[in-house]
Every structure is written in C-alpha cells, then in structure tokens.
C-alpha positions, 0 to 999 in steps of 0.5 A, spaced: 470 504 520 471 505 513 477 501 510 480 502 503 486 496 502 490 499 495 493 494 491 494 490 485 490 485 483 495 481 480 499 481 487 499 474 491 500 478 497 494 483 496 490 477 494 492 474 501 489 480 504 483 481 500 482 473 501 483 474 509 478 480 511 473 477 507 474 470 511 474 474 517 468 479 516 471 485 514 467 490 509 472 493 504 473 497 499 478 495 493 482 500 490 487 498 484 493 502 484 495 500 477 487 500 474 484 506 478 490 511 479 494 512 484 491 518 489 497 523 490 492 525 497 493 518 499 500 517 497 503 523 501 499 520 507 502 514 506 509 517 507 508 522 511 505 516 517 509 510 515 515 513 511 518 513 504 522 507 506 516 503 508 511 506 502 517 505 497 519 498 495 526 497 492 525 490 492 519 489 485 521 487 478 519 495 476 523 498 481 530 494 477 527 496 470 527 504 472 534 506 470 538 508 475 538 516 474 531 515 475 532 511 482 536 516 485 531 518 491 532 523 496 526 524 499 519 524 501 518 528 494 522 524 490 518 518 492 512 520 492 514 523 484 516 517 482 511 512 485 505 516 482 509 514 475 510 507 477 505 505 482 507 498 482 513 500 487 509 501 492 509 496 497 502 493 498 497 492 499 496 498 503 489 497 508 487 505 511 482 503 516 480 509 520 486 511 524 490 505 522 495 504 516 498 497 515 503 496 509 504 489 506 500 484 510 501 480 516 495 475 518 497 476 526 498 485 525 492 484 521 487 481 526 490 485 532 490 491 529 483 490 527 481 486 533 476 491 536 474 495 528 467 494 527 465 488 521 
C-alpha cells in the first residue's frame, strides 16, 4: 500500500511519526507541506473524511498570529482557503495509507490501523 505522511519537518510530532513507521518497517513517502505546497486535491479529501474541524488546528502559533477577521471560518471552504494560505494550521502529521487517514499521531492508532498493511 502507497503512504504518503504531510507534515512539516520542524514538527516534533510529525518526526515522531516519521521516527515510528520507519522503527516499525513502514516504506513512505514524506510530503512538506510547508516546502512542497499544500495540494488543494488532498486537502479537500482530507476534510471531506475527517472534517474541517479535525484538519484545521486552532491550537498553532500561526493560527494566533492570523488577524481575527481572517479566522472567521464558516465552512469547509473557508478552511480549505485558509490552510492553503498557511499550511502550518493544518493538523499534522497527516498519514494517507489506502483507505485510511490518521490526523496527528498516536503509536497505538498507528499500529492497529496498519497492523494488517504491507510493509
């Protein structure tokens, strides 16, 4: 199965992730959101699955800095808008493994839901 894990290098957590699937076998690809751009297919995947709420993290240093006309979010679209012009308010890491997406990372969700992929 084809994995892709977004993220940002700089990310203690999306280096936790990458640190993990390697530990445990997993071939990846690494996509930097920050460097390689955010692709506006994914994204809308992303939240279509797993839900603005989840995709958009309220909780970054980014996110406080954006003036608060410009965190008005009403909608999938204005997420999607919004984390295409700052790509580090997206949650991360995101794993895409075949029909699975985890957003953030958690050791034990990670192993079960990869338990049966092919390494």
């Amino acid at each position: 199965m084809a994995m892709t894990l977004f993220g940002i290098a700089s990310c203690d957590t999306c280096r936790k992730a990458r640190r993990w699937l390697e530990a445990n076998g997993f071939d990846y690809r690494y996509h930097d959101l920050r460097l390689d751009g955010v692709p506006v297919t994914a994204l809308r995947a992303w939240v279509r699955r797993a839900g603005w709420e989840t995709i958009l993290n309220r909780r970054s240093a980014t996110w406080r800095r954006i003036p608060d006309v410009d965190r008005n979010v009403n909608g999938p679209d204005d997420a999607v808008g919004l984390m295409r012009e700052f790509p580090t308010i997206i949650k991360r890491p995101i794993l895409s493994a075949g029909k699975e997406l985890l957003v953030g990372f958690d050791a034990d969700t990670y192993a079960e839901t990869l338990s049966g992929s092919t390494k």
